[in-house]
N, C-alpha and C positions, 0 to 999 in steps of 0.2 A: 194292030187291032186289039189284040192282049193287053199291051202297054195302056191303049187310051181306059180300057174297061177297070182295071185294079186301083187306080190313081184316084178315083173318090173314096176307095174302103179305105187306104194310109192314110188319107185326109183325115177320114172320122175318125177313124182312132185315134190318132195324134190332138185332134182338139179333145176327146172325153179324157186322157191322161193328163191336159193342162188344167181342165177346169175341175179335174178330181184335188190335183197338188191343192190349186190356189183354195178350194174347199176347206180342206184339211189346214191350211193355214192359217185359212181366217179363223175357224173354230179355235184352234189353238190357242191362241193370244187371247182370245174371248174366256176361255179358262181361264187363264194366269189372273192375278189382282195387281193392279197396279202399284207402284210403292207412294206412300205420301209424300207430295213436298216440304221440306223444313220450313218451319215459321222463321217468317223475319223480323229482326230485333226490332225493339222502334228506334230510331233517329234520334228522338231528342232524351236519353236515359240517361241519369249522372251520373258519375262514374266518382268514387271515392277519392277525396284529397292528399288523404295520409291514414296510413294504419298504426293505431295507438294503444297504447295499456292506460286505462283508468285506476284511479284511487279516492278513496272520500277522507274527508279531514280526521284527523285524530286528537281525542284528548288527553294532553300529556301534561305534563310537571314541569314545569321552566322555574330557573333559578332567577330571582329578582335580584339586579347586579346594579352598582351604581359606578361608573366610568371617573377616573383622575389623569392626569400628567403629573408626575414629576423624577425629580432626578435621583441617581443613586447615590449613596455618600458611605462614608466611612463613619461603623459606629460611634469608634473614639478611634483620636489616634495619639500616639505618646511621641515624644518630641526630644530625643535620647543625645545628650550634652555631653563634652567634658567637661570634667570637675578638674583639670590642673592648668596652669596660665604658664608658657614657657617651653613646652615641653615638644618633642617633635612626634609628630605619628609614625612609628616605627613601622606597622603592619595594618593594613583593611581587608577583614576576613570574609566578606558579605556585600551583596549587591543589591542593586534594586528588584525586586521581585523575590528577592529567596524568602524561604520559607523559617522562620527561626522558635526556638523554644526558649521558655524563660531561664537565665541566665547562662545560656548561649554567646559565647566572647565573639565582639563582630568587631574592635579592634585594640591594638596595643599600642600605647606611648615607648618612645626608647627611656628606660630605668636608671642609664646609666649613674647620673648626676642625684638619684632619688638616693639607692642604693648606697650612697657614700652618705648622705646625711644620714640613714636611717643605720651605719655603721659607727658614725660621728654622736649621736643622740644613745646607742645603748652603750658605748667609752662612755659618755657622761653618768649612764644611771650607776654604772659599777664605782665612777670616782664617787660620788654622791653617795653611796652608800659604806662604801672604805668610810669616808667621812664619820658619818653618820655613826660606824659602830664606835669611833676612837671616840667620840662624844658621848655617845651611849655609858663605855668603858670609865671614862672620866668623872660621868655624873653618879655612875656609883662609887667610886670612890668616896667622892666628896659626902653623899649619903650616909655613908658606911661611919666617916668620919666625922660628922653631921653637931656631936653632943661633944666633943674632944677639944674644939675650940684653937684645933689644926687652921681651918680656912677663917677667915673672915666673912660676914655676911656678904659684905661686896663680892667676893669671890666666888662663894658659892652659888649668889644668884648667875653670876657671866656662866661659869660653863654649863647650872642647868639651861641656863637661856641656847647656848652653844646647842646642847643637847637640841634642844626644839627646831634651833635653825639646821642641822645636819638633816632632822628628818623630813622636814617641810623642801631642802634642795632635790634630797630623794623623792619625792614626791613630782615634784616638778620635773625632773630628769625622765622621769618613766609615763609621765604624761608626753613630754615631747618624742620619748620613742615612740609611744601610741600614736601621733601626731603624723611621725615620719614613713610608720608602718601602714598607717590609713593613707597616705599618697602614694605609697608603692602600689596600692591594691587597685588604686582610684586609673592607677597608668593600662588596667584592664577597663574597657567597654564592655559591659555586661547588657544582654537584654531585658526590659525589667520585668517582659511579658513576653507571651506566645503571640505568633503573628505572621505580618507578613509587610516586607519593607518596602516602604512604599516610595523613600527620597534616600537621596546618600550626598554628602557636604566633604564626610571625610576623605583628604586625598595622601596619598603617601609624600613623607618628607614636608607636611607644612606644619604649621607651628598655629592653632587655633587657639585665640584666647577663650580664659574663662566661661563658660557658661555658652560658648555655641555650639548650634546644633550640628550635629554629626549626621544624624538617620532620620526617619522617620517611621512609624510604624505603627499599623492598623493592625490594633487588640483584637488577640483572636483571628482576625480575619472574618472578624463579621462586618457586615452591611447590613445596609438599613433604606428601606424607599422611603421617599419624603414625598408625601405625595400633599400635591394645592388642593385643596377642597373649598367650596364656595362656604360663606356662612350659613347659607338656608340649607345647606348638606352633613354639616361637623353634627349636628346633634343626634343624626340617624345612626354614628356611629360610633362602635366602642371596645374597649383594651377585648383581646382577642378574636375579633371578626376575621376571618379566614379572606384572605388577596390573592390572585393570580395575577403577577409582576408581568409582562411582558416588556425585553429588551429591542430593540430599536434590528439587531440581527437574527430577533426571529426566538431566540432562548424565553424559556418561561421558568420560573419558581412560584411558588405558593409559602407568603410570609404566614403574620397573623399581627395586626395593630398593637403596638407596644403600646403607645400613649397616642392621646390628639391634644395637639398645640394646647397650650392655658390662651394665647393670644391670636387675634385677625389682623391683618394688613391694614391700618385704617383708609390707605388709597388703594389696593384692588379690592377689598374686600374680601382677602382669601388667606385663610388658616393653616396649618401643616399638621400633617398627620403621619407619623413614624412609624412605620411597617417595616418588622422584624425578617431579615432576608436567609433563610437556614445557609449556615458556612458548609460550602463545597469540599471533598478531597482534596488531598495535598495535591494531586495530579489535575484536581479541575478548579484550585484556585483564581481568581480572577480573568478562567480564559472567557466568560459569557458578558458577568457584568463587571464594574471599571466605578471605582468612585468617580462622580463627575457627569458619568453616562446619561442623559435621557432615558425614562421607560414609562410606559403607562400601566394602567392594572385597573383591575374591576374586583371591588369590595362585593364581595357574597351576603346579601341581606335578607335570604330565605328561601322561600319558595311559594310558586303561586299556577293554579290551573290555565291554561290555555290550548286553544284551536293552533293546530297544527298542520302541513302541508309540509312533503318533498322540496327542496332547494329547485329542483327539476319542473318543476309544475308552476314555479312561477315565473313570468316572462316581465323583464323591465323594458317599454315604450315610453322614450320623450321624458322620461325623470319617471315616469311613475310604474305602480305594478299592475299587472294584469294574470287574473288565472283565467282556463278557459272552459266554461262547465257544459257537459255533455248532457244532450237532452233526449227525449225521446224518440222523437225522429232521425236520430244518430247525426244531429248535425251540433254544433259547438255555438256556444255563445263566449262573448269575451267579456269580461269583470271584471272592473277595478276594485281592487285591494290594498289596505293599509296593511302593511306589517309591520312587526314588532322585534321581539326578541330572536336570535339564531341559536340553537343547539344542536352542537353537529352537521349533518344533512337537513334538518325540518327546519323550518321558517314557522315563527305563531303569525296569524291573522288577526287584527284587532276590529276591523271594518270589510261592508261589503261581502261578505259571505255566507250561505246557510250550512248549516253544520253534516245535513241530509244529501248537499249536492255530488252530483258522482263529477271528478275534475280529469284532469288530459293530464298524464304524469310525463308520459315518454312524448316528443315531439310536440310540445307544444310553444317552442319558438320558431315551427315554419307553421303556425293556422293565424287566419284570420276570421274575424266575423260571420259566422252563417256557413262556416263551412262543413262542405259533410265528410263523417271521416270512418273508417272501419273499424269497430276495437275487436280487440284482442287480449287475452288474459295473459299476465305478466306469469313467469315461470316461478309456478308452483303455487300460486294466486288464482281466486275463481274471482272473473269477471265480473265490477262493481256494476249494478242496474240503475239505469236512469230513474230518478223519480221526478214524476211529474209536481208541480207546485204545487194542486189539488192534494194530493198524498203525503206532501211535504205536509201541509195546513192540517189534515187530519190527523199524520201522527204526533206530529205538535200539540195535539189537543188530548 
């Protein structure tokens, strides 16, 4: 009876402590604010090509140069002989390439056979002059005695005549020792000049007639470019114009034009021009250039203003050039451009460029056409601003 009566009060309590919770709960969250959802990207946004450093052209100084071929030579060279026929080459002191000074012994004949005549010829001037005095001695006699009517004229003229002939053989005797003593000296090869040898003929033990060549040798050790130049180019230039020689391995020297040809090729129509090549150290004689050699070179004919660009900035397509100029919209357009002269890293532009345009320095051999791209300022460089064509036109004005 107790049990059925208490079992609706646990009832009701039990439902007002659920509906008090669920109360409390709801209010709660009704408090709180909710967080915002993130906004969604849109779908179709472009997204940058490449990120680049910009540059705009500059006005610089370029050297006006005009371009040749030709080869390297030797400025003179001397062609060093003996002077004796018979005679055997006892010694060869020097080879091809050494380096020699003016009379510098580069070889020796054997003397033997000289030495005996030049022993033979001074016996001669001593009997020649014995002679000579017993004649001497004679003719004053007959002098002395002249007015006494001792000699007869006949006589007196033979020994003065005697007299004449003793000193005339004297005479003769000490020419032929001169004679014998100048082929002793001649059995030494002297050089006639400073240089550097360029052929060698002489060998040990042969016997070279008169007047051939032994050596060869390039005076001084200078060189010289010969550079071809067309007719309608000889007159732009002249004796000291400054040249940068370049050799075929990469070596450069800087001449200065000695002479230009008196004459033209009447069948190429090409003239010579002789550029002076400065002579190297003993240690760097002919290791760059080589008479004979091939080299080209560009004659220095002033100077003159031009537009400018990085080697970097400009992209070659299909033969031709392209820069690629950044515009307002940070997207690129592509340009063709003629260029010109190189100096150093910069390239001049002769065609197709405004002076005002801001260009793609860094990465502009991966853009194409209309592409968009992110710049960025180059270290330690503020950032070059696009100018619009508008703005370009005004400050033009």
């Amino acid at each position: 009876m107790h049990l059925i009566q208490r079992h609706p009060l646990a009832t009701a309590l039990i439902v007002l402590a659920l509906a008090g919770g669920a109360g409390a709960l709801f209010y709660g969250k009704k408090d709180k604010p909710a967080a915002p959802a993130p906004a969604a990207a849109p779908a179709n946004a472009a997204r940058p090509a490449l990120t680049v450093t910009t540059i705009v052209p500059q006005r610089s100084e370029l050297p006006i140069a005009l371009s040749a071929n030709g080869n390297v030579a030797a400025w003179q060279e001397a062609s060093i002989a003996g002077e004796l026929n018979g005679l055997r080459l006892a010694e060869v002191l020097v080879n091809v390439g050494d380096v020699v000074q003016r009379g510098q012994l580069l070889a020796r004949f054997a003397t033997e056979s000289i030495q005996t005549d030049v022993a033979q010829a001074r016996a001669g001037v001593a009997e020649a002059t014995a002679q000579a005095a017993e004649a001497s001695a004679n003719a004053d006699r007959v002098r002395t005695l002249q007015n006494t009517g001792t000699f007869s004229g006949q006589q007196m003229k033979q020994i003065l005549t005697a007299e004449q002939t003793a000193k005339a053989r004297v005479e003769s005797a000490v020419a032929s020792l001169a004679a014998q003593t100048l082929r002793l000296q001649n059995t030494q090869v002297l050089s006639p000049d400073s240089g550097v040898i360029s052929a060698r003929n002489a060998t040990v033990g042969a016997v070279p007639g008169n007047g051939m060549e032994l050596f060869r040798l390039i005076r001084q050790g200078r060189l010289e470019w010969r550079a071809e130049v067309t007719s309608s180019e000889l007159a732009r230039l002249r004796p000291g114009t400054p040249v940068l020689v370049s050799a075929a391995s990469g070596a450069q020297r800087t001449g200065r034009v000695r002479m230009v040809g008196p004459t033209v090729d009447p069948q190429t129509r090409v003239g010579l021009v002789y550029v002076d090549l400065p002579s190297p150290s003993s240690a760097q004689m002919g290791a760059t250039f080589l008479p004979g050699m091939f080299a080209k070179g560009e004659f220095e004919l002033g100077k003159s203003s031009g537009l400018t660009v990085p080697q970097q900035a400009v992209v070659v397509r299909d033969g031709f050039s392209y820069v690629f100029r950044l515009n307002p919209d940070q997207r690129v357009s592509q340009l063709k451009v003629q260029v010109g002269r190189r100096v150093g890293e910069r390239l001049e532009v002769l065609q197709g460029l405004d002076a005002q345009a801001v260009l793609v320095a860094s990465g502009a051999g991966f853009l194409n056409d209309g592409d968009l791209v992110k710049q960025v300022a180059a270290p330690g460089v503020s950032p070059a601003v696009p100018v619009t064509p508008a703005a370009a036109a005004s400050a033009a004005k």
